[in-house]
N, CA and C atoms of all chains as a GROMACS GRO file, in nm:
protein
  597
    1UNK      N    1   4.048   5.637  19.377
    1UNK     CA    2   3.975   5.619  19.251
    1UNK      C    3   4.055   5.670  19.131
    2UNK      N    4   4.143   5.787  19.171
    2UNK     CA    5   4.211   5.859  19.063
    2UNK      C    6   4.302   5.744  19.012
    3UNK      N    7   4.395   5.633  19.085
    3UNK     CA    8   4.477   5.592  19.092
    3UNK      C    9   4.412   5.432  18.981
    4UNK      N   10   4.314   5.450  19.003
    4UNK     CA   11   4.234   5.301  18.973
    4UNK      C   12   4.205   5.334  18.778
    5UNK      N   13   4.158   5.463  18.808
    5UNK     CA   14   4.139   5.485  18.670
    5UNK      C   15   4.237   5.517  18.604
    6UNK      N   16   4.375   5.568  18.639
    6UNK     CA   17   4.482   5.573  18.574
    6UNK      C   18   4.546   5.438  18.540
    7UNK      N   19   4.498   5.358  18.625
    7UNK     CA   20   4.602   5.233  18.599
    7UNK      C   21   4.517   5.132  18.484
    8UNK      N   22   4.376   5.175  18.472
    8UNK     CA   23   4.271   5.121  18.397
    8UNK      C   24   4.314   5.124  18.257
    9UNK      N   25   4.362   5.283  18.245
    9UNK     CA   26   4.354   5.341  18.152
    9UNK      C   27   4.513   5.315  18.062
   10UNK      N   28   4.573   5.277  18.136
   10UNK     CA   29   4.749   5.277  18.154
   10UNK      C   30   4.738   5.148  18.109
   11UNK      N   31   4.664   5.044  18.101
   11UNK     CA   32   4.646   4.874  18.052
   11UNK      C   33   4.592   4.923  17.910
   12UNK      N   34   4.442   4.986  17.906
   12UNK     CA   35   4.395   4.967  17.774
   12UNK      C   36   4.484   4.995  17.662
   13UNK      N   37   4.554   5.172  17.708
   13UNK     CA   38   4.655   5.164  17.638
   13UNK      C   39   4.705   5.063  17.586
   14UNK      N   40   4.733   4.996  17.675
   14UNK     CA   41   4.845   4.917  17.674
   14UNK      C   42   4.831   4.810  17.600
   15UNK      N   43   4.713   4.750  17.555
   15UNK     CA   44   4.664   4.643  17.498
   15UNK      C   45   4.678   4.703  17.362
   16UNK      N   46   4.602   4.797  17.345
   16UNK     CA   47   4.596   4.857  17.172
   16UNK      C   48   4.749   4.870  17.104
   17UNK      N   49   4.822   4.931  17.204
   17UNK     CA   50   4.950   4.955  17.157
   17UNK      C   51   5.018   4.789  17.134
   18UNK      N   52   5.036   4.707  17.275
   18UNK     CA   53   5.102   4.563  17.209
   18UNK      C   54   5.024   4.464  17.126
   19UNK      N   55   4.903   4.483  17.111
   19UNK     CA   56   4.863   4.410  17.032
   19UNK      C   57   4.837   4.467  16.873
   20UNK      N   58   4.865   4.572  16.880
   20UNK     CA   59   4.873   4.610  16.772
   20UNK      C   60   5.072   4.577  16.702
   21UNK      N   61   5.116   4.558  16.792
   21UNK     CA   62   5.292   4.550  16.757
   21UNK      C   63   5.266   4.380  16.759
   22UNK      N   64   5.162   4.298  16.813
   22UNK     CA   65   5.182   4.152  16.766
   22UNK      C   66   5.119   4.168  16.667
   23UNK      N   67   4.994   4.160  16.585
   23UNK     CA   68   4.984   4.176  16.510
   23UNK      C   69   5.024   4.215  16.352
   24UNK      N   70   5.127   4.327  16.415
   24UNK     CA   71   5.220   4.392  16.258
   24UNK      C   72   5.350   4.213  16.243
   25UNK      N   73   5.375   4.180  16.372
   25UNK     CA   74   5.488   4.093  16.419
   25UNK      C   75   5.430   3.973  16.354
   26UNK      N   76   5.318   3.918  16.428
   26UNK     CA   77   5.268   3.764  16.407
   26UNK      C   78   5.177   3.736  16.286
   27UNK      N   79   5.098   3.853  16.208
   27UNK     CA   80   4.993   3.840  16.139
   27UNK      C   81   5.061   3.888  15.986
   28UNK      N   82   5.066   4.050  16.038
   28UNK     CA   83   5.109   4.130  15.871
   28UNK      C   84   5.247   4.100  15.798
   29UNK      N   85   5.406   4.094  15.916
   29UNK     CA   86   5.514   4.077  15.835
   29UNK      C   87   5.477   3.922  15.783
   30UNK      N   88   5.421   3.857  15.826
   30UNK     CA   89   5.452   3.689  15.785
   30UNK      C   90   5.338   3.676  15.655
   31UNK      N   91   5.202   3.767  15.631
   31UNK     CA   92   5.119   3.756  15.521
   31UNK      C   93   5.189   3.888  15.438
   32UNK      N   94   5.235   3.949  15.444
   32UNK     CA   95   5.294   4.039  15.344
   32UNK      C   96   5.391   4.008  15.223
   33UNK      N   97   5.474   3.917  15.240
   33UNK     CA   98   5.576   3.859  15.130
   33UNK      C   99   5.439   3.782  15.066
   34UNK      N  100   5.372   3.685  15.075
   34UNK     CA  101   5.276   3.609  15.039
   34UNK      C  102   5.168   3.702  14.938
   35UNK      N  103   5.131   3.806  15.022
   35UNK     CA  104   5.037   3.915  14.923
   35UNK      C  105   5.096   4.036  14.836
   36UNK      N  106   5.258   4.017  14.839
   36UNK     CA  107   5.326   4.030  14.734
   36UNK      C  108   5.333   3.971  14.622
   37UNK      N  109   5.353   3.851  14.690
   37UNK     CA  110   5.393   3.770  14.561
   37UNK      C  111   5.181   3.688  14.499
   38UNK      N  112   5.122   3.746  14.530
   38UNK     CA  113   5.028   3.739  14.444
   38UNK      C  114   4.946   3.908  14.429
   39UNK      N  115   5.031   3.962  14.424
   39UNK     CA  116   5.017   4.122  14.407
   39UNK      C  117   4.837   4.173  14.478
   40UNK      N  118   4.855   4.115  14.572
   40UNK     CA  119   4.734   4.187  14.690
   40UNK      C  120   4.774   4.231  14.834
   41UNK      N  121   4.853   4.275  14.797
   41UNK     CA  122   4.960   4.350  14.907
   41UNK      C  123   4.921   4.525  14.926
   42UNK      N  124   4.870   4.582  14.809
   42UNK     CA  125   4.792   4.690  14.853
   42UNK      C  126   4.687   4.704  14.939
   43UNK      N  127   4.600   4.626  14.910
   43UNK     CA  128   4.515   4.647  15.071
   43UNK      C  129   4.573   4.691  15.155
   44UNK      N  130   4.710   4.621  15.193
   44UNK     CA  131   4.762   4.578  15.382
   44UNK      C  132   4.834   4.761  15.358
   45UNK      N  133   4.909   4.826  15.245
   45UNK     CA  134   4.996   4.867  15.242
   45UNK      C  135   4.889   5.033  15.221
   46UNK      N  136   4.854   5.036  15.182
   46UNK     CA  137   4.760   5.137  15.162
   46UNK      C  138   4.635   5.172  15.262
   47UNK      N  139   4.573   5.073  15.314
   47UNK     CA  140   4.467   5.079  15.404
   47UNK      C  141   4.484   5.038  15.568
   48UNK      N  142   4.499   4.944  15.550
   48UNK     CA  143   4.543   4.857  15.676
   48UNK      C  144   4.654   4.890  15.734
   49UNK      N  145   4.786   4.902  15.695
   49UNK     CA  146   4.934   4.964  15.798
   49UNK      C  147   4.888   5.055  15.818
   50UNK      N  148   4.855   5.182  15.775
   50UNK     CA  149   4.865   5.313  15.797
   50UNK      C  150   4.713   5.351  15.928
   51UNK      N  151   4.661   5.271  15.933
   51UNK     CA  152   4.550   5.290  15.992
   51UNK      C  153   4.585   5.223  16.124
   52UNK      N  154   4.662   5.119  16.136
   52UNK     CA  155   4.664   5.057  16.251
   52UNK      C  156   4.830   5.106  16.280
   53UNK      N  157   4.902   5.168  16.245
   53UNK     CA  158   5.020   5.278  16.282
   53UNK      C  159   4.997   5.401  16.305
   54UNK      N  160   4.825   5.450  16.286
   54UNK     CA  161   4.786   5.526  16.403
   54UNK      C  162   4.746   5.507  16.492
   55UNK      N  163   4.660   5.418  16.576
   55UNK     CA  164   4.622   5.421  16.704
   55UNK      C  165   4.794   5.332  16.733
   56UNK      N  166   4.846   5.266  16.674
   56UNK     CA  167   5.020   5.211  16.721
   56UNK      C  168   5.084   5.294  16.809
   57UNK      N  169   5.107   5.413  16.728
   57UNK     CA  170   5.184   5.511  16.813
   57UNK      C  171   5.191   5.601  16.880
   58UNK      N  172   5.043   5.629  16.865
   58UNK     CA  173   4.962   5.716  17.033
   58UNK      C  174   4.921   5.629  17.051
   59UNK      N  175   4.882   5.508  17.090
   59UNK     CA  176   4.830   5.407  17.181
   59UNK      C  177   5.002   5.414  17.260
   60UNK      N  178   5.041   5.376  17.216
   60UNK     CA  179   5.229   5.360  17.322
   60UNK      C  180   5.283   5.495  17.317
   61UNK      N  181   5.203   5.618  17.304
   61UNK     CA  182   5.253   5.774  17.370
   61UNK      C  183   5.136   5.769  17.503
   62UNK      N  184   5.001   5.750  17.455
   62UNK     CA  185   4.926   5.758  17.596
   62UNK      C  186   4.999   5.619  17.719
   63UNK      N  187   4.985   5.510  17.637
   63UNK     CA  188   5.055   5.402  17.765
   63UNK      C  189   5.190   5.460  17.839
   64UNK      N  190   5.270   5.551  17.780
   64UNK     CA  191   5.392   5.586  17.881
   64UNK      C  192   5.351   5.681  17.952
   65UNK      N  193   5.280   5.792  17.876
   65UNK     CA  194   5.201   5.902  18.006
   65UNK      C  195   5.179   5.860  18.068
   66UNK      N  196   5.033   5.804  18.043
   66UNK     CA  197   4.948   5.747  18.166
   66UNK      C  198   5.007   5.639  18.295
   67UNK      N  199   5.124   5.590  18.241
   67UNK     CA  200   5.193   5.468  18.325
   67UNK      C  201   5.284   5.551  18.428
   68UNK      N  202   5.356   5.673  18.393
   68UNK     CA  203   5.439   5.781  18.424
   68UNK      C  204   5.366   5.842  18.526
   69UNK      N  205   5.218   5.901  18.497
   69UNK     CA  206   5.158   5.944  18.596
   69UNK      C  207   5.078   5.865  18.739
   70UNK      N  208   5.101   5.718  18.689
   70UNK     CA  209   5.050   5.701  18.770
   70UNK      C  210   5.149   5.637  18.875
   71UNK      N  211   5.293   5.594  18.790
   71UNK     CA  212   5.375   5.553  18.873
   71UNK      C  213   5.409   5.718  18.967
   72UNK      N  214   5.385   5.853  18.937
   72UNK     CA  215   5.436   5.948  19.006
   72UNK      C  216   5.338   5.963  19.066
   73UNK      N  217   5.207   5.976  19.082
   73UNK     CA  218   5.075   5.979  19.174
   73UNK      C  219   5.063   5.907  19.261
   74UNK      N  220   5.116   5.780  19.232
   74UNK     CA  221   5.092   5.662  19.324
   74UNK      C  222   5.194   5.686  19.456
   75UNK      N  223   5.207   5.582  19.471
   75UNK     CA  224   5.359   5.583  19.645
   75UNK      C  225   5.490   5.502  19.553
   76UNK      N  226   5.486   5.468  19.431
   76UNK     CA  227   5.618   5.414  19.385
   76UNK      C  228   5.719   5.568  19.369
   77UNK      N  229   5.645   5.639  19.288
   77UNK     CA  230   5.744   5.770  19.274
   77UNK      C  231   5.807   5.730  19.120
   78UNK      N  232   5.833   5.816  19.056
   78UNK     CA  233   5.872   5.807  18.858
   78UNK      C  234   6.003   5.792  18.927
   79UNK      N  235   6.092   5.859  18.967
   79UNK     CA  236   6.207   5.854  19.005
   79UNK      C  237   6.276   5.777  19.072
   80UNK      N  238   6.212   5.693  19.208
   80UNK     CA  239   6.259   5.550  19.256
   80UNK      C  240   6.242   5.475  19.074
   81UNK      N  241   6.152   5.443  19.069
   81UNK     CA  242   6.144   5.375  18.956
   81UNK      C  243   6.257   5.325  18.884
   82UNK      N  244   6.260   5.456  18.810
   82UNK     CA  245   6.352   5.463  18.672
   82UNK      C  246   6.531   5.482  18.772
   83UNK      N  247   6.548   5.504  18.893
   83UNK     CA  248   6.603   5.462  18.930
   83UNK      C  249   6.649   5.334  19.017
   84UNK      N  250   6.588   5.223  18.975
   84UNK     CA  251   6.586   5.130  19.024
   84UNK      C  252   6.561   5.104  19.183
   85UNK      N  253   6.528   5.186  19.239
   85UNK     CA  254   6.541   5.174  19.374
   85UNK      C  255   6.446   5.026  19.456
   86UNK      N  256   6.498   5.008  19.525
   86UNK     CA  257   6.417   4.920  19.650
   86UNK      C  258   6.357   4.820  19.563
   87UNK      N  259   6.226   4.815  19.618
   87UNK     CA  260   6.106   4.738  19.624
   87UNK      C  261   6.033   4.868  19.448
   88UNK      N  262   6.103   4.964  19.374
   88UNK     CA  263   6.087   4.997  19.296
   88UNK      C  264   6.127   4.920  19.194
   89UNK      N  265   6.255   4.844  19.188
   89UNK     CA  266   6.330   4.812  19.088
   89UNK      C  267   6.272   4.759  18.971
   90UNK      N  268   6.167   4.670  19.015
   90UNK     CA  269   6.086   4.527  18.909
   90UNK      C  270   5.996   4.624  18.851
   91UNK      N  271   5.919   4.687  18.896
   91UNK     CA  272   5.850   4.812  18.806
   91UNK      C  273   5.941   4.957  18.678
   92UNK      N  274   6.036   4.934  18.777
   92UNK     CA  275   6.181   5.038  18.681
   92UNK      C  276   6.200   4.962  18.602
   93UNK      N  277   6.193   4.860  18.610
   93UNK     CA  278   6.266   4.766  18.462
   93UNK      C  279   6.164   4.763  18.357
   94UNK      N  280   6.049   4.750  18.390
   94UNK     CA  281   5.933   4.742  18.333
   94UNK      C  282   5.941   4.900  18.258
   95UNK      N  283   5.930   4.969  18.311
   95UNK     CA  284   5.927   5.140  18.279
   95UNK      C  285   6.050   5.156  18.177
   96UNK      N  286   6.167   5.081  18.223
   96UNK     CA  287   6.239   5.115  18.129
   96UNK      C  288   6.224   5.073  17.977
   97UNK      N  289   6.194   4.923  17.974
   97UNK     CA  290   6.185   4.882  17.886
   97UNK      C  291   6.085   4.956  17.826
   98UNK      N  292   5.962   4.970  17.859
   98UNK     CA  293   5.854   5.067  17.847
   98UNK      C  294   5.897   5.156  17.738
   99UNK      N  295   6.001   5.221  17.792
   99UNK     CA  296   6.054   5.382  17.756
   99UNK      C  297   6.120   5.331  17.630
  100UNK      N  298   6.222   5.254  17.617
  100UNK     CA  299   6.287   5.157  17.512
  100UNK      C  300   6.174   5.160  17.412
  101UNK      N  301   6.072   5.105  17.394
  101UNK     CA  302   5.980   5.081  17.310
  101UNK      C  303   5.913   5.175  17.253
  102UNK      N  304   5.872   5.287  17.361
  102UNK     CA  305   5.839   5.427  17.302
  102UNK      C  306   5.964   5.466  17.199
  103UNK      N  307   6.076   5.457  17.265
  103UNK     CA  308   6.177   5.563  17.188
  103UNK      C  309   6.179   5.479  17.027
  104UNK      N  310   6.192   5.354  17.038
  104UNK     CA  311   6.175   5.278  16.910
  104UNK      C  312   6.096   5.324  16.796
  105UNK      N  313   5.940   5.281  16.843
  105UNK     CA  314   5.811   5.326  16.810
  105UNK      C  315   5.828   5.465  16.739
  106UNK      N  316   5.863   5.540  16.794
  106UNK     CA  317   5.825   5.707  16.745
  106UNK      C  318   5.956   5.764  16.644
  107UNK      N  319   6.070   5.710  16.724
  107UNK     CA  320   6.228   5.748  16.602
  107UNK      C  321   6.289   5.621  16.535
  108UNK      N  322   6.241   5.464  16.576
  108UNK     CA  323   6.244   5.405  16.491
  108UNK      C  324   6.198   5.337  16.339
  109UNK      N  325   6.041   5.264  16.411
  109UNK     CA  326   5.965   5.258  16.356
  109UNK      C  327   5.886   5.331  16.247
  110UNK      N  328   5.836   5.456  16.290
  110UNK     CA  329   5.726   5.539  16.244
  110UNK      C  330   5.786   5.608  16.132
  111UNK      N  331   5.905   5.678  16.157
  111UNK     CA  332   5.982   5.743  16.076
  111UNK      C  333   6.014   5.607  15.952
  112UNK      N  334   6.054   5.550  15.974
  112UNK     CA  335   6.118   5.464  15.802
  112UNK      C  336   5.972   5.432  15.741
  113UNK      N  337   5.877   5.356  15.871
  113UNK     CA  338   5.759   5.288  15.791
  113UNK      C  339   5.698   5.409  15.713
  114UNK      N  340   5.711   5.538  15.698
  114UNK     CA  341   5.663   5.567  15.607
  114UNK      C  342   5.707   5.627  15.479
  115UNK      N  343   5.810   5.590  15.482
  115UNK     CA  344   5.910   5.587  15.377
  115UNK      C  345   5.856   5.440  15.310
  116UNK      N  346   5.836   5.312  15.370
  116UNK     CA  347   5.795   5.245  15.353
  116UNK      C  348   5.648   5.212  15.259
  117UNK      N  349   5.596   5.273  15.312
  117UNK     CA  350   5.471   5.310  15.269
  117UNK      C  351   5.419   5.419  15.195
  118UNK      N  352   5.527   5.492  15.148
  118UNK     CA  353   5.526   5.536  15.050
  118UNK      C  354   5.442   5.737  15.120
  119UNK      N  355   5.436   5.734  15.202
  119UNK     CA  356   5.358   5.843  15.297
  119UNK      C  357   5.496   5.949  15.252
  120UNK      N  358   5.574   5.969  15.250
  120UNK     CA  359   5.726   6.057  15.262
  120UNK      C  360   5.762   5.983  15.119
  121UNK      N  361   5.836   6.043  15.032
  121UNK     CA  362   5.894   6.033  14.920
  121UNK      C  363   6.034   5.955  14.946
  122UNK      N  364   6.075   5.820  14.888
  122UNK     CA  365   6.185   5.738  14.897
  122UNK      C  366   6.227   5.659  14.795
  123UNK      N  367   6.348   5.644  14.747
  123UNK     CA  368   6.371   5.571  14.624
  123UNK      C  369   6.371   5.444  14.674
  124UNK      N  370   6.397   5.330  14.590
  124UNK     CA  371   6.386   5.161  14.602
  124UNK      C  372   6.476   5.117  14.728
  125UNK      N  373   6.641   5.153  14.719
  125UNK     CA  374   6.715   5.143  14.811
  125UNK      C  375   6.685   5.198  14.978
  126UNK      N  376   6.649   5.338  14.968
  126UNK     CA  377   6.654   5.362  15.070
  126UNK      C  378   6.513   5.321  15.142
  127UNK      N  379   6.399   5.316  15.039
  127UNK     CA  380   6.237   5.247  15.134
  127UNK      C  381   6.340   5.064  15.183
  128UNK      N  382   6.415   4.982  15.127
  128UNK     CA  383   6.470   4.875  15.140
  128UNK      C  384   6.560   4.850  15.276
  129UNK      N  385   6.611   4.983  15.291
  129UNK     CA  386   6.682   5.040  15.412
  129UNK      C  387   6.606   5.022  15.544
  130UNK      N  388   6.481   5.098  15.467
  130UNK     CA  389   6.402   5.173  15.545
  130UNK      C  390   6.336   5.050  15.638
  131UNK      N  391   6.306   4.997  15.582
  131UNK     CA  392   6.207   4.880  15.577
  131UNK      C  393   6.297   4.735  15.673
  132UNK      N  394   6.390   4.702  15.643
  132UNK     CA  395   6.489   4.657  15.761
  132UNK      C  396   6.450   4.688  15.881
  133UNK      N  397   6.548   4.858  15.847
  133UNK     CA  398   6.499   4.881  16.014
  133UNK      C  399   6.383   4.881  16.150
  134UNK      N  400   6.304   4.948  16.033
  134UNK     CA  401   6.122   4.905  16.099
  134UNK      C  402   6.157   4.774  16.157
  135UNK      N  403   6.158   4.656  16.072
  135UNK     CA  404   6.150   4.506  16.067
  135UNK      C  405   6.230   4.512  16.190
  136UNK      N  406   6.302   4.578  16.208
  136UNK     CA  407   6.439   4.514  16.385
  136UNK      C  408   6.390   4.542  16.484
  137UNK      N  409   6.349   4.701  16.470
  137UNK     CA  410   6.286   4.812  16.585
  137UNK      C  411   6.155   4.720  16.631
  138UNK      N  412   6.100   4.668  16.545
  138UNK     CA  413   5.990   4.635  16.524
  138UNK      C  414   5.971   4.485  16.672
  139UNK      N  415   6.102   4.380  16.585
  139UNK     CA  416   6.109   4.260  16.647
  139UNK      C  417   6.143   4.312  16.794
  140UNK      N  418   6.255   4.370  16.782
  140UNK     CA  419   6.310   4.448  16.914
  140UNK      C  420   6.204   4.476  16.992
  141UNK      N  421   6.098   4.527  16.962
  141UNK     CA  422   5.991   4.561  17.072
  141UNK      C  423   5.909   4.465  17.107
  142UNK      N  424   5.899   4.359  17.016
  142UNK     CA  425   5.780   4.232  17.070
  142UNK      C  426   5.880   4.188  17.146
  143UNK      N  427   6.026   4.133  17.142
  143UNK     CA  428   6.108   4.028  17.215
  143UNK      C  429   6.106   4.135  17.333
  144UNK      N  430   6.128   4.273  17.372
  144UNK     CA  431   6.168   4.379  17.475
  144UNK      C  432   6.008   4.322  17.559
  145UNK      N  433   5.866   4.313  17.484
  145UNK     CA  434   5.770   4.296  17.573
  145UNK      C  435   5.751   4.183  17.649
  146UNK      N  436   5.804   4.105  17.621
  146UNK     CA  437   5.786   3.947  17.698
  146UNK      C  438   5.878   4.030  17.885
  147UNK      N  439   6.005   4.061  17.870
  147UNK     CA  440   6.056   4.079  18.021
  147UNK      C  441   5.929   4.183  18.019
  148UNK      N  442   5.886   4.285  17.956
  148UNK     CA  443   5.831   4.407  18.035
  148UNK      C  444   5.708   4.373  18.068
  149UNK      N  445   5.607   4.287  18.024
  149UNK     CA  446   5.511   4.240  18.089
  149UNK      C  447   5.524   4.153  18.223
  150UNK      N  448   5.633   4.096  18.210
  150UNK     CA  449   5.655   4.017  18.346
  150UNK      C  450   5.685   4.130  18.424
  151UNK      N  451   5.777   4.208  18.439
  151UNK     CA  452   5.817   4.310  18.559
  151UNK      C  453   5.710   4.368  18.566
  152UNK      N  454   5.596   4.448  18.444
  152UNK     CA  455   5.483   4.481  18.498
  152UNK      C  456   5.393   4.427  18.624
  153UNK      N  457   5.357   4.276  18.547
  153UNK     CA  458   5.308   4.216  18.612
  153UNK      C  459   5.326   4.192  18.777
  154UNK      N  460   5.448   4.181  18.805
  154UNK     CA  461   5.506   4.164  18.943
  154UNK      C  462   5.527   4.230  18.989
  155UNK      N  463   5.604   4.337  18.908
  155UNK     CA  464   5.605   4.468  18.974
  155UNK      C  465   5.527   4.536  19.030
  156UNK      N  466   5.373   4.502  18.985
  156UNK     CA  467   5.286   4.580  19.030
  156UNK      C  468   5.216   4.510  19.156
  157UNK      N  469   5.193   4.367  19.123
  157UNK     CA  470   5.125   4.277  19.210
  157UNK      C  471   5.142   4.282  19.362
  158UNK      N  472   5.303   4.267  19.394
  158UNK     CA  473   5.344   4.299  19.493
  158UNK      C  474   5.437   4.385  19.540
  159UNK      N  475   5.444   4.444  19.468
  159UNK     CA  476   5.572   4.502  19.499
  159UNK      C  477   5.719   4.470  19.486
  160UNK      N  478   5.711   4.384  19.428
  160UNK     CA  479   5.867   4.276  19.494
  160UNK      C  480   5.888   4.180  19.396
  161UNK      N  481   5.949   4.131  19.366
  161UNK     CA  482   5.954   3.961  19.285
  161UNK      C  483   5.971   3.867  19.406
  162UNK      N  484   5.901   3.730  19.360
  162UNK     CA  485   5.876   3.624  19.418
  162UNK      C  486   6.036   3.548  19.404
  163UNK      N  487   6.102   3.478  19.544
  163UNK     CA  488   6.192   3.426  19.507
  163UNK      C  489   6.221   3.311  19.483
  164UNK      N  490   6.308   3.261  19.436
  164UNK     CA  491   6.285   3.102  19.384
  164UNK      C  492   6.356   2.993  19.440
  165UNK      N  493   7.208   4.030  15.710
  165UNK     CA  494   7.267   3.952  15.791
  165UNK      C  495   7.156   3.886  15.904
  166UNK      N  496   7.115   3.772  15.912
  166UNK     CA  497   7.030   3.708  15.977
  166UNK      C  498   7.033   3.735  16.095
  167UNK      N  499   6.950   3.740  16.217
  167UNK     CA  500   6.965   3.765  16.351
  167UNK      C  501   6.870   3.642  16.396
  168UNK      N  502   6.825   3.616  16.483
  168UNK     CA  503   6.760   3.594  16.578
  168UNK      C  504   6.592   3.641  16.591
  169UNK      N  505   6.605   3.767  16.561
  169UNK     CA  506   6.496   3.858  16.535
  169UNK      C  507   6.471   3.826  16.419
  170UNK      N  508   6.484   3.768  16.316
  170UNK     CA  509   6.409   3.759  16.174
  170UNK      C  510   6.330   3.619  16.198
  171UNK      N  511   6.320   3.603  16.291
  171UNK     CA  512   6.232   3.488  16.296
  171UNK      C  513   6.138   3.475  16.454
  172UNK      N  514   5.992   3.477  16.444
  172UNK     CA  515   5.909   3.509  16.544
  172UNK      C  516   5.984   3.384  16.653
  173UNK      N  517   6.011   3.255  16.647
  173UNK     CA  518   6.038   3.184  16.750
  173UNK      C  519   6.178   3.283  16.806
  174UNK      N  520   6.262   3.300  16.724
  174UNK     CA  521   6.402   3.359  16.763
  174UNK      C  522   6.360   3.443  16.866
  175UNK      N  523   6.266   3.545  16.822
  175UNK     CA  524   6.211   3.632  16.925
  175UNK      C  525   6.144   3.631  17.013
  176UNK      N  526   6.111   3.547  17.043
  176UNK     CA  527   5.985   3.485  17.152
  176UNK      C  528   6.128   3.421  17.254
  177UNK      N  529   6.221   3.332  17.174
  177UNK     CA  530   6.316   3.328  17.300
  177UNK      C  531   6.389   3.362  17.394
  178UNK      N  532   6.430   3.481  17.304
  178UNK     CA  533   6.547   3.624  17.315
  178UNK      C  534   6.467   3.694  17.414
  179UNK      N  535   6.328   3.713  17.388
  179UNK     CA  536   6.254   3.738  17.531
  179UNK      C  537   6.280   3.682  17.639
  180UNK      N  538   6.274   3.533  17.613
  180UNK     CA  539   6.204   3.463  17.760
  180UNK      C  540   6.334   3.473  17.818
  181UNK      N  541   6.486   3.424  17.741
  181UNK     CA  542   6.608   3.416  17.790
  181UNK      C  543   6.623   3.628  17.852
  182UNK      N  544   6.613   3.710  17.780
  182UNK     CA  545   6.643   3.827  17.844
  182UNK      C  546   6.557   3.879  17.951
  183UNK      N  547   6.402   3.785  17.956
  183UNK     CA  548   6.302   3.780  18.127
  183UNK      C  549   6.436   3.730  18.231
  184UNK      N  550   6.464   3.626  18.191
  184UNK     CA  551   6.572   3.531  18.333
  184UNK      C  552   6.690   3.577  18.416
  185UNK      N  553   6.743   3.659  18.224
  185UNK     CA  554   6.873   3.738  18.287
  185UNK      C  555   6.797   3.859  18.401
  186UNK      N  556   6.689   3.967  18.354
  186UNK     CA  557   6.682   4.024  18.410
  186UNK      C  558   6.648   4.012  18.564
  187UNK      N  559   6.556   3.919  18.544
  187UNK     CA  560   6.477   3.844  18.686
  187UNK      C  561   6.597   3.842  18.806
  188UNK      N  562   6.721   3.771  18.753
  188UNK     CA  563   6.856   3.743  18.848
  188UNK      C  564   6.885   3.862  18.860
  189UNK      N  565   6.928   3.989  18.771
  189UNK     CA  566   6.982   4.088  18.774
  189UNK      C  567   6.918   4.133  18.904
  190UNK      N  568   6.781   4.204  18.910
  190UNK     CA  569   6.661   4.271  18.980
  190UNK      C  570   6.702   4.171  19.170
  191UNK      N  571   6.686   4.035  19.102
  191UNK     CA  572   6.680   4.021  19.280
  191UNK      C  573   6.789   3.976  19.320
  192UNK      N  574   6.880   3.970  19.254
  192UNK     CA  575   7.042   3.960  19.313
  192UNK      C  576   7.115   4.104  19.371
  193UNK      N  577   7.074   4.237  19.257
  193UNK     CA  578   7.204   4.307  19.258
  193UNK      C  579   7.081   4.463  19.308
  194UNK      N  580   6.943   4.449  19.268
  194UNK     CA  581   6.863   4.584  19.291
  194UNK      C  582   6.824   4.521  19.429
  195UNK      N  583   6.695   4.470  19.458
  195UNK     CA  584   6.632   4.445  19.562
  195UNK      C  585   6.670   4.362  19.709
  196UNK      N  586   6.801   4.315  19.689
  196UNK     CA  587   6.851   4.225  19.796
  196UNK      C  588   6.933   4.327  19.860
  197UNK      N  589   7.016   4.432  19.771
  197UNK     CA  590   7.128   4.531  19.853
  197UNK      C  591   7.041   4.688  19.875
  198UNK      N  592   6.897   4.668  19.868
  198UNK     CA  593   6.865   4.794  19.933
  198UNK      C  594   6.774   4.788  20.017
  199UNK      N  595   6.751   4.647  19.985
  199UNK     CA  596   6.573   4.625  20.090
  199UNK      C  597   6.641   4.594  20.235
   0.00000   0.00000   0.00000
């Protein structure tokens, strides 16, 4: 049961956190130049980012715990895992990428976007800087989730990948 | 400098193409030489 509710809990995460990174990806960067250029871009920039870049980045600190503990509770082991081992490997890849996205998220992302947003004090150039990088870290993690949902997915299903 | 990543299709591919590489990687070089 312990194992059921960790892995329950290790998805919801998991939903808040990537759908909150499609969202900034598919919804906000593509309406943001647009509600610039008719100067209603404060809403998104004042209310809306900052609110949904908090549950963002503890939603993807609880999804790596909780995924961590349950890959070490379970019979995979954190360490086969992240060392690719066996019938571990397709879940390690998943974990890694996983980990990739955290490290993004928390020293990529979070740090400039609020330079961005004006949260931390930044002149024109460097919020411009700033704001790039988010934008890469950012893409970097939706394109990183497409393999990591698949190795999730399989990884977990059977153990194994299906061969072709 | 434009990437790949500045554009949601770019990125949606760069996925699916870096799923395939990995997919071969995993059952060619991890799971075939330890299982």
């Amino acid at each position: 049961m312990e194992l059921i509710i960790a892995r329950w809990l290790h998805i919801f995460a998991g939903i808040v956190w990537i759908g909150l990174l499609y969202y900034f990806n598919f919804v906000q960067a593509v309406a943001l130049p647009k509600d610039k250029a008719d100067n209603t871009a404060a809403g998104i920039t004042k209310h809306i980012a900052p609110q949904a870049l908090l549950w963002f980045r503890w939603a993807a600190l609880a999804t790596w715990l909780i995924g961590a503990y349950y890959l070490e509770r379970g019979h995979i082991g954190i360490g086969n895992a992240f060392m690719l081992k066996g019938t571990a490997a397709a879940i390690g890849i998943g974990a890694w990428l996983g980990t990739i996205m955290l490290f993004n998220v928390w020293v990529l992302i979070w740090p400039n976007q609020k330079k961005v947003l004006g949260i931390v004090q930044a002149d024109d150039a460097t919020k411009a800087k700033a704001a790039r990088i988010a934008f890469l870290a950012s893409r970097t993690n939706t394109m990183l989730s497409i393999p990591m949902l698949f190795f999730m997915v399989t990884g977990s299903a059977g153990h194994g990948l299906p061969h072709m | 400098m434009k990437t790949p990543l500045d554009s949601i299709a770019g990125t949606i591919i760069s996925g699916l193409i870096l799923t395939v590489i990995l997919y071969f990687f995993v059952v060619n070089f991890l799971v075939k030489t330890t299982v």
